[in-house]
C-alpha positions in Angstrom: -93.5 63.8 71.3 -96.6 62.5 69.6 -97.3 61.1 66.0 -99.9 61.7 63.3 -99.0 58.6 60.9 -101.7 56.5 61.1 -102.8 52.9 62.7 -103.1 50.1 60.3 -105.4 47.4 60.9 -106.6 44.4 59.2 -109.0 41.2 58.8 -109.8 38.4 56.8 -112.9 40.7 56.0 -115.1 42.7 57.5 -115.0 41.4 61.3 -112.2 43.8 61.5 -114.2 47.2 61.5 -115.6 46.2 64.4 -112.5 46.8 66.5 -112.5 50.1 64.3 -114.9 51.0 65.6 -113.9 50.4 68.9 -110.5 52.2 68.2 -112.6 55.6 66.6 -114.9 55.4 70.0 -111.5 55.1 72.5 -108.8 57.2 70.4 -110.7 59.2 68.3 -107.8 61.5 67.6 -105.8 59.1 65.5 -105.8 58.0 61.5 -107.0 54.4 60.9 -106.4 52.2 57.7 -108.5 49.5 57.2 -107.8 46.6 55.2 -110.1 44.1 54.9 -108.9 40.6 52.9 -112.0 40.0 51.9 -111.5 38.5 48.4 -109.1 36.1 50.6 -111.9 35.5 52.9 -112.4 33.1 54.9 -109.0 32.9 56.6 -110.8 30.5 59.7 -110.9 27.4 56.6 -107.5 28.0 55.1 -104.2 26.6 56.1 -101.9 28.6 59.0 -99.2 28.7 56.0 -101.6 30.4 53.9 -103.2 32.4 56.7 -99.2 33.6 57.3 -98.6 34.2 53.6 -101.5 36.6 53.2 -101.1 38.3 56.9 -97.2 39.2 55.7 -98.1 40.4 52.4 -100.4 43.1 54.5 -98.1 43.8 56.7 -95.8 44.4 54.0 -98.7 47.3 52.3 -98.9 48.8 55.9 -95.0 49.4 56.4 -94.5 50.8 52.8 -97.3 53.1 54.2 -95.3 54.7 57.3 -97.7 52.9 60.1 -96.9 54.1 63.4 -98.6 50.5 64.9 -100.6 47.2 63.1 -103.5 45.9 64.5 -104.4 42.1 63.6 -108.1 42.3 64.0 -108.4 38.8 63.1 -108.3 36.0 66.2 -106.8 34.0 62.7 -104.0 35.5 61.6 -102.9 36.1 65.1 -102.8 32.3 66.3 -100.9 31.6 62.3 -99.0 34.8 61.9 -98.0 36.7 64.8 -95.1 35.9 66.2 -93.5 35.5 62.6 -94.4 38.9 62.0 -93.3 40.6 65.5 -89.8 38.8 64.5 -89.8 40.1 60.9 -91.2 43.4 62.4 -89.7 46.6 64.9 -92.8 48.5 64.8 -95.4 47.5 67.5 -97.9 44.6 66.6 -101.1 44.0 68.5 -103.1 40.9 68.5 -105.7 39.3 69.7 -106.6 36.5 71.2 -110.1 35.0 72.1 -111.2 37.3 75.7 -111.1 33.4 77.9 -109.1 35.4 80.4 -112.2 37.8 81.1 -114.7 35.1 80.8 -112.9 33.2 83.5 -112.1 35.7 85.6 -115.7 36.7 86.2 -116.4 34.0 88.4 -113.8 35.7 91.3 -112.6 32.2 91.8 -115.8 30.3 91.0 -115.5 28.0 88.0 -116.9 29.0 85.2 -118.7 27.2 82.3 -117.6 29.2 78.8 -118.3 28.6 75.2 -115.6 30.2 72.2 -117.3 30.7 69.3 -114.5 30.6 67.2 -113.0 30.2 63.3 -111.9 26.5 62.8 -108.3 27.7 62.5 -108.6 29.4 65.3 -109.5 26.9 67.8 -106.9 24.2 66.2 -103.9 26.6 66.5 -101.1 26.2 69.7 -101.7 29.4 70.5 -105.5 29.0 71.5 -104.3 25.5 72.9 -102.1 27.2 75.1 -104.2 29.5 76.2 -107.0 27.1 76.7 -104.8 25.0 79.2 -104.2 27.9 81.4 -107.9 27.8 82.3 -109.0 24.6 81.7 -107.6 23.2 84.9 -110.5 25.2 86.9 -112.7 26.3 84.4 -115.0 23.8 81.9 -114.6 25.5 78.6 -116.3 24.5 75.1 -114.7 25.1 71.9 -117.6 25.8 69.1 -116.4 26.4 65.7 -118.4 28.9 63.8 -117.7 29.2 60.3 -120.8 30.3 58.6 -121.0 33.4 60.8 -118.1 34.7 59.0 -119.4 34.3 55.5 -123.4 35.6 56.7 -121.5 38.7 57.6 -119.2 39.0 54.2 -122.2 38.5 52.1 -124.4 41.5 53.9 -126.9 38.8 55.1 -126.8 39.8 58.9 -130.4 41.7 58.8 -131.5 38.5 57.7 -132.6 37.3 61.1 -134.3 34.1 60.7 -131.0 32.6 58.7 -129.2 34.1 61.4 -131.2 33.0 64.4 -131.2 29.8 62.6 -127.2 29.3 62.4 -126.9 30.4 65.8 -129.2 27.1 66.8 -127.9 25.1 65.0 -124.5 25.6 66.4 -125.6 25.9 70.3 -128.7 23.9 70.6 -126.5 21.3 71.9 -125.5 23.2 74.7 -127.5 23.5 77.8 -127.3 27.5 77.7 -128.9 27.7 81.3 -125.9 26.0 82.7 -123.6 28.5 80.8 -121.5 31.4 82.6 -120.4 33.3 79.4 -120.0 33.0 75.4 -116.6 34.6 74.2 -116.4 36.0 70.7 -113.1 34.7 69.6 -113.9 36.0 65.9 -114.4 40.1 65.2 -116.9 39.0 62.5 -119.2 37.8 65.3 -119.2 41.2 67.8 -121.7 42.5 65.1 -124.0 38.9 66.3 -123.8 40.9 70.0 -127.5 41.6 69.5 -128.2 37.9 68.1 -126.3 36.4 70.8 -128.1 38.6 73.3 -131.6 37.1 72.6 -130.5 33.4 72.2 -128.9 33.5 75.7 -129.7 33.6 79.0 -129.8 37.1 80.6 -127.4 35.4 83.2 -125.1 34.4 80.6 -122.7 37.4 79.5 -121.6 37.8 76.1 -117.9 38.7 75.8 -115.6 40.0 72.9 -111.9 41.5 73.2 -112.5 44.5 71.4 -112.3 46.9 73.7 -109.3 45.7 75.6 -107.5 45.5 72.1 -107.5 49.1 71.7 -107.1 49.8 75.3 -104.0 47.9 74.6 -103.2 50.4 71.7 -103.3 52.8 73.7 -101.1 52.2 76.2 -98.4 51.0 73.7 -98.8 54.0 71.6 -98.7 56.2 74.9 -95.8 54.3 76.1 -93.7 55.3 73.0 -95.0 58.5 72.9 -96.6 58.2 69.9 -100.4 59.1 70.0 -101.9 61.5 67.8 -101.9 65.1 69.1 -105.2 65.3 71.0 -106.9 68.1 69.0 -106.3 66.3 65.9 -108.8 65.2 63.3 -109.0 61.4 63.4 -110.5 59.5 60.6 -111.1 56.1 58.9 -109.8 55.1 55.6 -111.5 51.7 54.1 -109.8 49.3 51.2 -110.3 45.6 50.8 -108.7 43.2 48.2 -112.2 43.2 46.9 -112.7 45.9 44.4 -116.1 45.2 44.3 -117.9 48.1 45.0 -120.6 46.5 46.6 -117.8 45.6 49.1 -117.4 49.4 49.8 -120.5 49.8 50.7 -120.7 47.5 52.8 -117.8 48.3 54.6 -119.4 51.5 55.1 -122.4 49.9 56.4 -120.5 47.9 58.9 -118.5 50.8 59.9 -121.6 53.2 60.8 -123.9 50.3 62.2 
């Protein structure tokens, strides 16, 4: 059996297309919808009630749509909304979490030294707590809220590169980089800073989002159930965001194709 209903994914914004990007590049068979939340954006600032209230009210648009599968593309809603919704829910839910496992697990035993870059509400939630204690035992790990790298990207300012290169100091000048094993990108807003990232760090410090073990996720989930796309299909991307804004569109687009 297989199935051509499509994968629904969502964000507080734009961070999202990233892992559609991602998802096109792995499964390029299947139908994506993209909703970005951008005129709710961001969700990093708001409260977990709200970021819950807003993540079910998706949710909601995506089942009235026949989804075969959600994606949360948003580290966010996942650590406010995702077990609520996999409760409320029967069709398969995949989240994400900042990639800490990875980071660690490149040392092969050694401890590692890791900075998440990370929304506000992200790093405060249980579920990042929780996660942070499995590896904090061995590992020295550095929480570093980010939140002006989500609103550079929503307002289409990421070419700027000196108000980029400047944010990015100003949030890890404090560090001691050289002494650093890896910086996770616990927000999908900051895989398009990979580049950034790149030339502030050390070559020996690696840069590390979940994106690709997201979809790889997906995938097996989908396959599992038997419900991939037939493989000779003709996958595609659909775009909408709470902003009508045509700018927002655009920019989508732009994000998208990068």
């Amino acid at each position: 059996m297989t199935s051509n209903a499509p994968i629904g994914v969502f964000d507080s914004g734009l961070g999202g297309i990233s892992v559609v990007r991602e998802l096109t590049k792995q499964m390029p068979a299947e139908q994506v919808v993209y909703f970005g939340d951008s005129a709710n954006a961001p969700y990093g600032t708001k409260t977990p009630q709200e970021v819950r209230d807003l993540s079910f009210a998706i949710v909601e648009r995506f089942v009235t749509m026949g989804v075969k599968a959600i994606v949360i593309a948003c580290n966010t809603a996942t650590s406010a909304a995702v077990n609520d919704l996999r409760a409320t829910y029967e069709l398969p839910i995949i989240s994400m979490e900042p990639a800490l496992k990875v980071a660690c697990d490149r040392g092969y035993g050694k401890p590692q030294r890791v900075i998440v870059a990370a929304t506000p509400l992200t790093l405060r939630e249980e579920k990042f707590t929780a996660l942070m204690h499995r590896f904090s035992t061995t590992n020295t790990i550095f929480c570093q809220p980010c939140p002006d790298l989500v609103e550079i990207v929503e307002h289409d300012k990421l070419e700027n590169r000196n108000l980029v290169m400047d944010t990015l100091h100003r949030y890890f000048d404090n560090y001691d980089l050289s002494t650093i094993d890896s910086v996770v990108l616990g927000c999908t807003h900051f895989v398009f800073y990979h580049d950034y990232f790149r030339e502030l760090l050390p070559k020996s410090t690696a840069v590390i989002d979940g994106n690709e073990g997201t979809v790889r996720h997906l995938h097996d989930i989908l396959a599992a159930a038997r419900k991939l796309a037939e493989p000779n299909s003709e996958g595609g991307v659909t775009l909408t965001n709470s902003d009508p804004d045509q700018r927002m569109s655009i920019l989508s687009m732009k994000r998208l194709n990068a």
